[in-house]
BAVOTOR-411007 format. One record per residue: residue number from 1; x, y, z of N, C-alpha, C in turn. Coordinates in Angstrom, 3 decimals. Example, Ala and Ser with C-alpha at 12.3 -4.5 7.8 and 13.67 -1.06 7.14 Angstrom:
residues 2
{k:1 nc1:13.190 nc2:-5.690 nc3:7.800 cac1:12.300 cac2:-4.500 cac3:7.800 cc1:13.200 cc2:-3.300 cc3:7.800} $
{k:2 nc1:12.850 nc2:-2.250 nc3:7.080 cac1:13.670 cac2:-1.060 cac3:7.140 cc1:12.900 cc2:0.030 cc3:7.870} $
END
This chain:
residues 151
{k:1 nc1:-5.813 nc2:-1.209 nc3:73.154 cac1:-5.364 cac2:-2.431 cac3:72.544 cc1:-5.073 cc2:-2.221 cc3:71.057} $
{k:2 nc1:-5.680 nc2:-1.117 nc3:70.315 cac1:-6.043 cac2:-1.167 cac3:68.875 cc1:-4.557 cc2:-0.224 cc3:68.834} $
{k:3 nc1:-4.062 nc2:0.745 nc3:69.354 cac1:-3.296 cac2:1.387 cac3:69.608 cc1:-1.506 cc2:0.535 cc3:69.789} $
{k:4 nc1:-1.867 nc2:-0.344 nc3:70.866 cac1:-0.538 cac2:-1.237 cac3:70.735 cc1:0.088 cc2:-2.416 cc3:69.843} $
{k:5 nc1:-1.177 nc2:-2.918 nc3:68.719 cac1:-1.408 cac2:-3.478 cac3:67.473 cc1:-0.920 cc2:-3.304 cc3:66.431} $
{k:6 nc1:-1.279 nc2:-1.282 nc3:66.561 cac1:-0.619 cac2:-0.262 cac3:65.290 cc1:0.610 cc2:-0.535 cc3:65.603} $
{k:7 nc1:0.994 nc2:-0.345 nc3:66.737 cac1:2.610 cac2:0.139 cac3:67.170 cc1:2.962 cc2:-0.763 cc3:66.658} $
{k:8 nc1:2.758 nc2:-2.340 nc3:67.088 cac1:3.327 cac2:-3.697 cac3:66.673 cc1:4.140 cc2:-3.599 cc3:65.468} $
{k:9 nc1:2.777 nc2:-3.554 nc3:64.475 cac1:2.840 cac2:-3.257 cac3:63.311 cc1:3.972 cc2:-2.873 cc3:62.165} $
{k:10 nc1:3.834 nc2:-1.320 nc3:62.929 cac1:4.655 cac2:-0.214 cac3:63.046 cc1:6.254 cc2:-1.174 cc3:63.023} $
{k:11 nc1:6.904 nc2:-1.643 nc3:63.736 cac1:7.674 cac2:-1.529 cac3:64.600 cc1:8.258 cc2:-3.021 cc3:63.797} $
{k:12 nc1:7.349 nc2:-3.619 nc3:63.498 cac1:7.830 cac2:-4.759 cac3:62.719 cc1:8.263 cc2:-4.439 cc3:61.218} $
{k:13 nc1:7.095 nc2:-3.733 nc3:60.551 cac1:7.276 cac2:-2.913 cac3:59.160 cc1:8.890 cc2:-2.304 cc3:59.321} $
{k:14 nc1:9.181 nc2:-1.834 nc3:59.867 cac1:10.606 cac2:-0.713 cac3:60.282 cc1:11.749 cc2:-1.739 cc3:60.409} $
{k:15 nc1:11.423 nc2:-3.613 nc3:61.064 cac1:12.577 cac2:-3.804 cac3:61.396 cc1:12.655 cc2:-4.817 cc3:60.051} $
{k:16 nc1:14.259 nc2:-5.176 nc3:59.920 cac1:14.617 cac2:-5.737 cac3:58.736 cc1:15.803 cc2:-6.926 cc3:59.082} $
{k:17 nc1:15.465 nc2:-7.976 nc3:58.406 cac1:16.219 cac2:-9.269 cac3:58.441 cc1:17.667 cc2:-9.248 cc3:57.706} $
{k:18 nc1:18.764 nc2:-9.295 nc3:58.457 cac1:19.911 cac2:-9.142 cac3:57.477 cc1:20.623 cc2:-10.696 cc3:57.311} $
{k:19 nc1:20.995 nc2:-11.097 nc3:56.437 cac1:21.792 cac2:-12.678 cac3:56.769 cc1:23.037 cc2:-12.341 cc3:55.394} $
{k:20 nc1:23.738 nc2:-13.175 nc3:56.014 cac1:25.125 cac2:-13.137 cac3:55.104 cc1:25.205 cc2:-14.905 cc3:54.706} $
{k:21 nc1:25.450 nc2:-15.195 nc3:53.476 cac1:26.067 cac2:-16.412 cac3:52.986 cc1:26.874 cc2:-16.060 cc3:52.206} $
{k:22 nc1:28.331 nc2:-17.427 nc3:52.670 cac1:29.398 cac2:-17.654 cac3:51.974 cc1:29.515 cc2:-18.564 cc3:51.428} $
{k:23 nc1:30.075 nc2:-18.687 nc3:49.861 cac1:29.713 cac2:-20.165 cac3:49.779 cc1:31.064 cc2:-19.955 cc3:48.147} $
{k:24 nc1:31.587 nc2:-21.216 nc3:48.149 cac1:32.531 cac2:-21.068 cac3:46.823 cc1:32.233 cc2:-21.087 cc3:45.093} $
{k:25 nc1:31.070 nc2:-20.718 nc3:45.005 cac1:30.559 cac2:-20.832 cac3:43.814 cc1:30.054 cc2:-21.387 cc3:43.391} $
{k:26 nc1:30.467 nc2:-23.426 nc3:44.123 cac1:30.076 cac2:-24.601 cac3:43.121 cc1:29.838 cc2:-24.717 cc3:42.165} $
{k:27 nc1:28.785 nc2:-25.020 nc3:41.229 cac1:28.894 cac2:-25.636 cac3:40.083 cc1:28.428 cc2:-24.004 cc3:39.106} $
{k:28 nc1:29.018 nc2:-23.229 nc3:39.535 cac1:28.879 cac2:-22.031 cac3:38.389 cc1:29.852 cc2:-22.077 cc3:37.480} $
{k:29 nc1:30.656 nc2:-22.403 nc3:37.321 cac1:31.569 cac2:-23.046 cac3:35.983 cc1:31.218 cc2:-23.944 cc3:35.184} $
{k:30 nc1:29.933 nc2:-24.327 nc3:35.170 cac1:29.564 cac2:-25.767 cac3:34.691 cc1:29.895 cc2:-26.114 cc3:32.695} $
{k:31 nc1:30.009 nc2:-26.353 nc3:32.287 cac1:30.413 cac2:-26.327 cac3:30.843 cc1:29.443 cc2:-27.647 cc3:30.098} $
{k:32 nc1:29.392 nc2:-27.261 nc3:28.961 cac1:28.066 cac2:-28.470 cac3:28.057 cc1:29.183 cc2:-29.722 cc3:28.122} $
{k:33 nc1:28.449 nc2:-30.820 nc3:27.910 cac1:29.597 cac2:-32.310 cac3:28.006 cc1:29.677 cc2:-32.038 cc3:26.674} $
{k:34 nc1:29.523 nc2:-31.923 nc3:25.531 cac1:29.990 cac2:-31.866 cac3:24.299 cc1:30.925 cc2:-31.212 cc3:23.707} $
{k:35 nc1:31.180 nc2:-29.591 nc3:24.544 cac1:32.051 cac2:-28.643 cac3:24.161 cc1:33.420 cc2:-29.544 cc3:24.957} $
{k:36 nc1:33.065 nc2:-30.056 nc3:26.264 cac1:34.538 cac2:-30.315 cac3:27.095 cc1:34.698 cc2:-31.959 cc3:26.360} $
{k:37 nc1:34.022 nc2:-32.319 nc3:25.533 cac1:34.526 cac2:-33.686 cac3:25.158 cc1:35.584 cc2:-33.223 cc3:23.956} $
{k:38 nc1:35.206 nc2:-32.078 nc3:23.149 cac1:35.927 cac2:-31.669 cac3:21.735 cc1:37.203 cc2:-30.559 cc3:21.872} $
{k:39 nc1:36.759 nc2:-29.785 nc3:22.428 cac1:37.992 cac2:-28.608 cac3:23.009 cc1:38.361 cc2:-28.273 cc3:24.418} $
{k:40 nc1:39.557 nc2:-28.519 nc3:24.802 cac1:40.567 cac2:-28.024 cac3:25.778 cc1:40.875 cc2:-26.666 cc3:25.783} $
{k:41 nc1:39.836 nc2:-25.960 nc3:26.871 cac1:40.161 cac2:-24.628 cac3:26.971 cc1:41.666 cc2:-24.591 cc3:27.989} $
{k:42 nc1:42.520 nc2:-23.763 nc3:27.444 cac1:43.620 cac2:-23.209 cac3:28.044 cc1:43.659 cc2:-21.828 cc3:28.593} $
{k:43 nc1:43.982 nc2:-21.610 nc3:30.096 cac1:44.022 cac2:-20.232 cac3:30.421 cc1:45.177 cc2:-19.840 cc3:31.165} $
{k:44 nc1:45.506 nc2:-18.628 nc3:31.152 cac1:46.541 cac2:-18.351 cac3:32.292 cc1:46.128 cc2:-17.348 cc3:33.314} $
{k:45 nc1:46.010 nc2:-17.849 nc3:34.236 cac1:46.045 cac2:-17.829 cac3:35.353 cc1:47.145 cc2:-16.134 cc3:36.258} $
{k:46 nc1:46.302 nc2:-14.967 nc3:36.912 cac1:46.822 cac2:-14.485 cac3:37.467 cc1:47.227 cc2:-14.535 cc3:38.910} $
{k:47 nc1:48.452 nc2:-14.027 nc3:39.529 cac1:48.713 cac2:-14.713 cac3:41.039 cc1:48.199 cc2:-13.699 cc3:41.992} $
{k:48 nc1:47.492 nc2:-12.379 nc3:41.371 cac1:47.183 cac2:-11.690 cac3:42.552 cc1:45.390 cc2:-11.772 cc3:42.295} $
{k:49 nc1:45.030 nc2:-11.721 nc3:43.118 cac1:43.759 cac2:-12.204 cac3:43.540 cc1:42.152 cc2:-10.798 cc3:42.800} $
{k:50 nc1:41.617 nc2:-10.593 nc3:42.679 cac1:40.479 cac2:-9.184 cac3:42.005 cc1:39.368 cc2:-9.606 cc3:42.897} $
{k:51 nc1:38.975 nc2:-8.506 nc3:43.720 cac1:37.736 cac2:-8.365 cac3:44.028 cc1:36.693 cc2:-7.702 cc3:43.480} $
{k:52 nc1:35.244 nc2:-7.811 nc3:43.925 cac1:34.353 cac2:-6.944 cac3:43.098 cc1:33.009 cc2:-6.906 cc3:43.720} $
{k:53 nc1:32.032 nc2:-6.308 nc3:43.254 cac1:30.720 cac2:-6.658 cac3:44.317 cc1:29.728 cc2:-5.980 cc3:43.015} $
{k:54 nc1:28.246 nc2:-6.515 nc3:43.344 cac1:27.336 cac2:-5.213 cac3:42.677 cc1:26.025 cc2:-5.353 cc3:44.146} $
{k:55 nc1:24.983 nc2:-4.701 nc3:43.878 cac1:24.322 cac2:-4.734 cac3:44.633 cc1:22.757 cc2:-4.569 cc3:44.018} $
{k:56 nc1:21.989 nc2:-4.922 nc3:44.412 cac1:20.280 cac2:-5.592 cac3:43.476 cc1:18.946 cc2:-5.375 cc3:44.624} $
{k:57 nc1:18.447 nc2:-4.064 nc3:44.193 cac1:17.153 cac2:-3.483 cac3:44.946 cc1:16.157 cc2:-4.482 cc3:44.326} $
{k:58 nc1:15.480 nc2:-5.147 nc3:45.392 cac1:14.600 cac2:-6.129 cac3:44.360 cc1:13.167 cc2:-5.635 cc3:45.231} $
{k:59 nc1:11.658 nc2:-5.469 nc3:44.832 cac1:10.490 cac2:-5.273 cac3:45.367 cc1:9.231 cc2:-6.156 cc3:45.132} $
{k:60 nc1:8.792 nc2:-6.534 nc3:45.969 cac1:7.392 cac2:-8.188 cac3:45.710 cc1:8.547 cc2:-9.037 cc3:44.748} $
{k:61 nc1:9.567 nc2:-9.013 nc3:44.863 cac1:10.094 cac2:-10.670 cac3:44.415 cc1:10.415 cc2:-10.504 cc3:42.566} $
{k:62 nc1:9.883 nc2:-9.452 nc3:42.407 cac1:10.480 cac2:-9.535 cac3:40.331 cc1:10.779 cc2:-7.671 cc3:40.109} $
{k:63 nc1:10.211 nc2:-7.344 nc3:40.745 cac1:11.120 cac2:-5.947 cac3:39.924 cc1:12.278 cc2:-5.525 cc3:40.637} $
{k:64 nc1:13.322 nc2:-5.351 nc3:40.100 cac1:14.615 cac2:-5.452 cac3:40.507 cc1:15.406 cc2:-4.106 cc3:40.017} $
{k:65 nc1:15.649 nc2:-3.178 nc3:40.295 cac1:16.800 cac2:-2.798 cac3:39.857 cc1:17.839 cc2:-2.118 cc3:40.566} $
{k:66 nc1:19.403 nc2:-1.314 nc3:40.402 cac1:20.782 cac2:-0.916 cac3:41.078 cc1:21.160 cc2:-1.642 cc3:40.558} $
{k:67 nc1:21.738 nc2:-2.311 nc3:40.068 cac1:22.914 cac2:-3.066 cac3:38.910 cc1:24.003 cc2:-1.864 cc3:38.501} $
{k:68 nc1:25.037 nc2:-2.388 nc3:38.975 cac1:26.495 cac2:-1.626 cac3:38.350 cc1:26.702 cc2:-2.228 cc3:37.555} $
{k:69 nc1:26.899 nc2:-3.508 nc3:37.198 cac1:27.571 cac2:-3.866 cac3:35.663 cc1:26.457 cc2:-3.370 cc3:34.891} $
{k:70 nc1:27.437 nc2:-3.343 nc3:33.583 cac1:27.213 cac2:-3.191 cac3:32.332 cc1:26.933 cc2:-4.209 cc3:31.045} $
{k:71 nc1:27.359 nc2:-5.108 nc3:31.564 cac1:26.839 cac2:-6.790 cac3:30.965 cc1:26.558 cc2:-7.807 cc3:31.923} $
{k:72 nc1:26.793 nc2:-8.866 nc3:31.611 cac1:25.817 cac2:-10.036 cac3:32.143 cc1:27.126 cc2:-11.159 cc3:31.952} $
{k:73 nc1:27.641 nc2:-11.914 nc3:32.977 cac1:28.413 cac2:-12.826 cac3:32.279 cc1:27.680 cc2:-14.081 cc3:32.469} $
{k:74 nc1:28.153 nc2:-14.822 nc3:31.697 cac1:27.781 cac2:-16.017 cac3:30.890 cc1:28.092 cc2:-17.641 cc3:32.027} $
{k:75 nc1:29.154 nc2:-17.177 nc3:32.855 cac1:29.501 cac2:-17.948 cac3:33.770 cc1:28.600 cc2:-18.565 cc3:34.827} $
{k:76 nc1:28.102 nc2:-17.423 nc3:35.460 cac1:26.958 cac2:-17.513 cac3:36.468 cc1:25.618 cc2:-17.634 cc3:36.268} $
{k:77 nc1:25.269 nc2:-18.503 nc3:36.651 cac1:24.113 cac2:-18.988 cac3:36.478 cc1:22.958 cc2:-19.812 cc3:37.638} $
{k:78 nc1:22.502 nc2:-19.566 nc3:38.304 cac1:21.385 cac2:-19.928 cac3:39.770 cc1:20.922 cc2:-21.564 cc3:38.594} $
{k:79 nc1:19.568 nc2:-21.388 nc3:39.750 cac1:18.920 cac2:-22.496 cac3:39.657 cc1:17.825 cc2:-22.904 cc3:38.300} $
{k:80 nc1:17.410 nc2:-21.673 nc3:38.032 cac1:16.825 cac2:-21.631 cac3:36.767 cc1:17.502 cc2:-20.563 cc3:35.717} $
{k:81 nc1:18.322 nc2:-20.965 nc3:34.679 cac1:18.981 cac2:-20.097 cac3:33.702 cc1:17.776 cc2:-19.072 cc3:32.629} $
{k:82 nc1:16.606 nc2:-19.313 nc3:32.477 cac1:15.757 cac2:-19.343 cac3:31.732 cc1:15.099 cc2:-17.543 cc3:32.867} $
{k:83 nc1:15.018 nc2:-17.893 nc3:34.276 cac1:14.555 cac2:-16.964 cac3:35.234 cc1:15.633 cc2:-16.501 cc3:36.296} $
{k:84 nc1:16.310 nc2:-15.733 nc3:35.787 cac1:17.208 cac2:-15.370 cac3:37.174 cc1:16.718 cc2:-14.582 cc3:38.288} $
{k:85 nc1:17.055 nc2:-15.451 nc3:38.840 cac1:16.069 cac2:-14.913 cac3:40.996 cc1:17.314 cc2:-13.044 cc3:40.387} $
{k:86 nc1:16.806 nc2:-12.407 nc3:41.648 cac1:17.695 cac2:-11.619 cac3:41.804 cc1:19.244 cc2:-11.709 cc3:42.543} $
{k:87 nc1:19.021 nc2:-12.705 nc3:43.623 cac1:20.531 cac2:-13.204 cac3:43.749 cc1:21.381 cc2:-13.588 cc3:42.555} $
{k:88 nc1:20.677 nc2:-13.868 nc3:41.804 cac1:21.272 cac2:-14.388 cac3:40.314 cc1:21.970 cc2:-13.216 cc3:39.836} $
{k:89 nc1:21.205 nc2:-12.515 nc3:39.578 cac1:21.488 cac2:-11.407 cac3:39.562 cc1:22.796 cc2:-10.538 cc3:40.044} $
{k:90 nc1:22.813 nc2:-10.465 nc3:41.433 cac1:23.744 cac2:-9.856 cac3:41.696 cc1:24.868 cc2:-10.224 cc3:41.605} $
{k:91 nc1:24.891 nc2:-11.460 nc3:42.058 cac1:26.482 cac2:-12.374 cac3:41.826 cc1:26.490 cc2:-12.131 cc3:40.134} $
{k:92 nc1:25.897 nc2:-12.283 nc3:39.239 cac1:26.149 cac2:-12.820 cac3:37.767 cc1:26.780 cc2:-10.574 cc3:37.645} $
{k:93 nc1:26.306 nc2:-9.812 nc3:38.447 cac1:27.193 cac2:-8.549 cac3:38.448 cc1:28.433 cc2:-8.259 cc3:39.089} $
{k:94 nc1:28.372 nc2:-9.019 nc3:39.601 cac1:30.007 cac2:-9.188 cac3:41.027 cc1:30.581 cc2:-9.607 cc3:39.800} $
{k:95 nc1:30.558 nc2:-10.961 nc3:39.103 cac1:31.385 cac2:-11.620 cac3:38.137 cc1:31.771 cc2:-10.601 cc3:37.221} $
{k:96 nc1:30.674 nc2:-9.937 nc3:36.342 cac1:31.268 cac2:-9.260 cac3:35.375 cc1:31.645 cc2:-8.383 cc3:35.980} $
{k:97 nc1:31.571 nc2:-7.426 nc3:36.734 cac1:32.153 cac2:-6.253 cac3:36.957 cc1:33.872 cc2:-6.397 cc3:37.684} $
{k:98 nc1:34.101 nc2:-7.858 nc3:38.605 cac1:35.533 cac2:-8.162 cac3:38.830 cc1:36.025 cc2:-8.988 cc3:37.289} $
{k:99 nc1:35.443 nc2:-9.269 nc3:36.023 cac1:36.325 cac2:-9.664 cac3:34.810 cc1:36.523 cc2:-8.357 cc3:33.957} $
{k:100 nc1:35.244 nc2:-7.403 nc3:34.473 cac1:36.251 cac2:-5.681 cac3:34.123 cc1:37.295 cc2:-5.469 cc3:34.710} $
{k:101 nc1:36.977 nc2:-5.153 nc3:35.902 cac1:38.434 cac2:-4.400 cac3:36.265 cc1:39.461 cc2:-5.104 cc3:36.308} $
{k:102 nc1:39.474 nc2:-6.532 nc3:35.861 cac1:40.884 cac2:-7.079 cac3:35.804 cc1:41.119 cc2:-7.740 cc3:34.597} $
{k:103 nc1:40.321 nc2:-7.355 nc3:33.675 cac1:40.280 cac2:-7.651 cac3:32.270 cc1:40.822 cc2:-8.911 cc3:31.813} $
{k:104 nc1:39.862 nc2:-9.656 nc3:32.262 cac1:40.254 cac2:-11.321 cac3:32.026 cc1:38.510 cc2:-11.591 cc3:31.437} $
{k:105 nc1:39.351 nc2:-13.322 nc3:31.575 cac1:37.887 cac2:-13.442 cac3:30.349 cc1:36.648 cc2:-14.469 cc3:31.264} $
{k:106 nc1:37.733 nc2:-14.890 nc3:32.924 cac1:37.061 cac2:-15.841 cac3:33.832 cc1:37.583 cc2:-15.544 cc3:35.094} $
{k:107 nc1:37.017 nc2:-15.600 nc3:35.836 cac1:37.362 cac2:-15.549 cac3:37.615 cc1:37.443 cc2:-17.052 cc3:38.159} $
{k:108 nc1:38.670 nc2:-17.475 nc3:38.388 cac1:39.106 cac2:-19.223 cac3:38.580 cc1:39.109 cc2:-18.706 cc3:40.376} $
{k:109 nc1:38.590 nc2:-19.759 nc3:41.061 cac1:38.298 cac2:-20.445 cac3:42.082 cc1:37.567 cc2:-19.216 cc3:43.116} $
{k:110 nc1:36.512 nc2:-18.896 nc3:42.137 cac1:35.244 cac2:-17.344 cac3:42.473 cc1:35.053 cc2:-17.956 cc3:44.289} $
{k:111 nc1:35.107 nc2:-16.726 nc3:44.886 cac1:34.210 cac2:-16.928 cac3:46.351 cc1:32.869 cc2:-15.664 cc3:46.094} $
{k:112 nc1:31.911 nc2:-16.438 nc3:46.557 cac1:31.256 cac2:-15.138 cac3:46.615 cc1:30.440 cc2:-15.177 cc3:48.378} $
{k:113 nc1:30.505 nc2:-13.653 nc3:48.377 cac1:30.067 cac2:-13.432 cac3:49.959 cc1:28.395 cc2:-12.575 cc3:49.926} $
{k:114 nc1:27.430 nc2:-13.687 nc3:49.624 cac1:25.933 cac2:-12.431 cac3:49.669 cc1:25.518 cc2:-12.372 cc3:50.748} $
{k:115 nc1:24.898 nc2:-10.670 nc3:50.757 cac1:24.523 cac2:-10.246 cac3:52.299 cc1:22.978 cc2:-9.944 cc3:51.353} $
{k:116 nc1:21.929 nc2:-10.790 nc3:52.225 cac1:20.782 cac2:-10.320 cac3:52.353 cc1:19.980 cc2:-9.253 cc3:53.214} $
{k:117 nc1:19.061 nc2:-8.591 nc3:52.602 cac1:18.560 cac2:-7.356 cac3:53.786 cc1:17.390 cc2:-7.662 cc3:53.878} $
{k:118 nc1:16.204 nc2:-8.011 nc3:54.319 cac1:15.166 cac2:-8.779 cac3:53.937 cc1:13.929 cc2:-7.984 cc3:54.789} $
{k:119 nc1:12.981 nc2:-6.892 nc3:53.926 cac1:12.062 cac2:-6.307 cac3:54.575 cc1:10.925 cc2:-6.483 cc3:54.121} $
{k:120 nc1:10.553 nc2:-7.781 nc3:54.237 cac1:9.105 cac2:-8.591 cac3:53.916 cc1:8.815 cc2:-8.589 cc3:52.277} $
{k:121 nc1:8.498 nc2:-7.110 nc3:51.815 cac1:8.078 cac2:-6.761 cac3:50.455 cc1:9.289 cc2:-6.169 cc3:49.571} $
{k:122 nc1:10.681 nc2:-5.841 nc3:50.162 cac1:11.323 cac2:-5.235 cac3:49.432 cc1:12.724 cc2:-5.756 cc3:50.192} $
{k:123 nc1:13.784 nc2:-6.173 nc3:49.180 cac1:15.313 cac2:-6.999 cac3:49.738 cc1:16.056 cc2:-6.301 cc3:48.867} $
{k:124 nc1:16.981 nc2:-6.286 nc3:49.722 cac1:18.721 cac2:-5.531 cac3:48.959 cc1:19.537 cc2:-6.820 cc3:49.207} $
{k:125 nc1:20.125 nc2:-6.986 nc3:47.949 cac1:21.253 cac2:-8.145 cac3:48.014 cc1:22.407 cc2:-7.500 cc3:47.509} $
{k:126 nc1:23.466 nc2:-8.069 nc3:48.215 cac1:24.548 cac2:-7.177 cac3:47.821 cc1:26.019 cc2:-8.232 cc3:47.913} $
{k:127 nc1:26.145 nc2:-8.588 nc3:46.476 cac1:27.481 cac2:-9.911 cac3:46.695 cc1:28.675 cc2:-9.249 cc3:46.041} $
{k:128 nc1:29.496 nc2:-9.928 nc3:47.170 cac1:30.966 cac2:-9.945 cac3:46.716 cc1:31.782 cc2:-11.156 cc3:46.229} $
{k:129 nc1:32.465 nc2:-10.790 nc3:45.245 cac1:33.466 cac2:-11.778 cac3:44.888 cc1:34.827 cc2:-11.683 cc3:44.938} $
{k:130 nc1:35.202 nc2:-13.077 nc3:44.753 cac1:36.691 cac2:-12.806 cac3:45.244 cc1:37.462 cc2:-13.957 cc3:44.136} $
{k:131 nc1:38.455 nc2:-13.835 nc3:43.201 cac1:39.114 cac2:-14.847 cac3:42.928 cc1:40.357 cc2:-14.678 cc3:42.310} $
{k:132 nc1:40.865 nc2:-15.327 nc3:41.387 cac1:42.232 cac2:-15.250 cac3:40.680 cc1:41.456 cc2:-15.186 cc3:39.104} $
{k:133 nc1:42.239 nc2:-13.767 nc3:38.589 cac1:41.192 cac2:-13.966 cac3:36.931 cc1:42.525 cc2:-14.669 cc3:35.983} $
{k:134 nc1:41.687 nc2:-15.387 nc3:35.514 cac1:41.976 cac2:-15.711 cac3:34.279 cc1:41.295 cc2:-15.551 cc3:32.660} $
{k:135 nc1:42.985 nc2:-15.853 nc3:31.894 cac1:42.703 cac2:-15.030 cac3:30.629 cc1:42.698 cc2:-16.259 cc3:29.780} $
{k:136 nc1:41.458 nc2:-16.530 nc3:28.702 cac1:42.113 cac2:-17.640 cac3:27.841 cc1:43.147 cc2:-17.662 cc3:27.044} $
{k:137 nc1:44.138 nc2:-18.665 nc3:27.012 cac1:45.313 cac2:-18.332 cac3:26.206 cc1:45.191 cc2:-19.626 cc3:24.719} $
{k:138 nc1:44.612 nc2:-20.165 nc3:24.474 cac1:44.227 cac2:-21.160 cac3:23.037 cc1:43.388 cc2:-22.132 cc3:23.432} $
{k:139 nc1:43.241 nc2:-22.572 nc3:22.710 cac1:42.706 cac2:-24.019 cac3:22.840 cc1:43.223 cc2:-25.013 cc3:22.082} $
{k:140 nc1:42.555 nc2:-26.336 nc3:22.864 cac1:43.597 cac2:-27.804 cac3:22.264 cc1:42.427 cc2:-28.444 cc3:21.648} $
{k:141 nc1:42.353 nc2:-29.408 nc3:20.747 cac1:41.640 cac2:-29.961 cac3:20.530 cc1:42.043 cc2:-31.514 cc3:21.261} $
{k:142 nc1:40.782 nc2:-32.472 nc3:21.313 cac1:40.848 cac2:-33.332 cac3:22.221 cc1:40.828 cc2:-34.677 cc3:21.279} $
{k:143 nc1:41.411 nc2:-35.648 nc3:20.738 cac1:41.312 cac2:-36.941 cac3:20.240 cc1:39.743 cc2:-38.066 cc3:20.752} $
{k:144 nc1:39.999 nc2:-38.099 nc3:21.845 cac1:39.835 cac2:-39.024 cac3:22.371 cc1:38.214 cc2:-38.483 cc3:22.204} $
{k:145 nc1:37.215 nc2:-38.852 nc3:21.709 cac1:35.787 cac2:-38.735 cac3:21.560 cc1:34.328 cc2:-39.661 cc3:23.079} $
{k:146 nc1:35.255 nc2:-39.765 nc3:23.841 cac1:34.352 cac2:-40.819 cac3:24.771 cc1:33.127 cc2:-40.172 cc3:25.245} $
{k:147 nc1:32.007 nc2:-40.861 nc3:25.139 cac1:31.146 cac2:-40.199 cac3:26.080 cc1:31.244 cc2:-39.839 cc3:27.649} $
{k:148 nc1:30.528 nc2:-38.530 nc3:27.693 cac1:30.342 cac2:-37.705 cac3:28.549 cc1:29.818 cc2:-38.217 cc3:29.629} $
{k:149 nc1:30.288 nc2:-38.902 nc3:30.665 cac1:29.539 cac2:-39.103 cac3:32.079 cc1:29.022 cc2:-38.304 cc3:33.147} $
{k:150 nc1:29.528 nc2:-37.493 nc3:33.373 cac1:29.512 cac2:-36.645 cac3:34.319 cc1:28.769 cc2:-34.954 cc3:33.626} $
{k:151 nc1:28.278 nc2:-34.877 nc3:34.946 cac1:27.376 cac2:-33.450 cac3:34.424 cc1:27.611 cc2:-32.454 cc3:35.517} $
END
């Protein structure tokens, strides 16, 4: 009995949970109501599409590392900005590493595709993105001073 317990064990330790979510980014563009009440960012817009991915060894839930980018963009942001989960993580590397290689300054209408690997004490996340980059081209300033409703 003590023997088919180990195996159990065994056999569970070895196997690993994979799940995929797709989802369009939602509110990762989010901008302060004060900056969008005063300046009109302007961008232009490319018509062929940049993909990109990074991928994030994470172990007990905080030590994390495999990161391909080289910075951090500013765009992406999870549920707590202050603590980024490691999904945070990886997408906030998908972003910068597809505004490298297509040398823009934003990824307009981002998909991202994360595949989870999930082995109790230790997860590989690995997201892809997909969008049209854009480059800022000026800004407008805005007259109209109304308060900010929407968040």
């Amino acid at each position: 009995m003590k023997k088919i317990l180990v195996a159990a064990a065994i056999a569970a330790a070895a196997c690993g949970c994979v799940s995929v979510n797709q989802n369009d980014g939602g509110n990762a563009c989010r901008r302060p109501c004060i900056a969008k009440d005063i300046v009109h960012e302007k961008f232009t817009v490319a018509d062929k599409p940049v993909t990109a991915q990074d991928n994030i060894n994470c172990l007990f839930g905080f030590i994390c590392w495999g990161s391909s980018a080289t910075h951090t963009a500013d765009a992406v942001c999870g549920q707590n900005p202050l603590i980024p989960s490691a999904l945070d993580k990886a997408k906030n590397g998908a972003y910068a590493n597809a505004c490298d290689a297509a040398k823009c300054d934003q990824i307009v209408g981002a998909k991202y595709k994360v595949t989870t690997k999930d082995y109790f004490v230790f997860k590989q996340f690995k997201a892809e993105i997909s969008g049209y980059p854009a480059t800022l081209s000026g800004v407008e300033l805005i007259e109209n001073k109304t308060p900010c409703c929407v968040k």
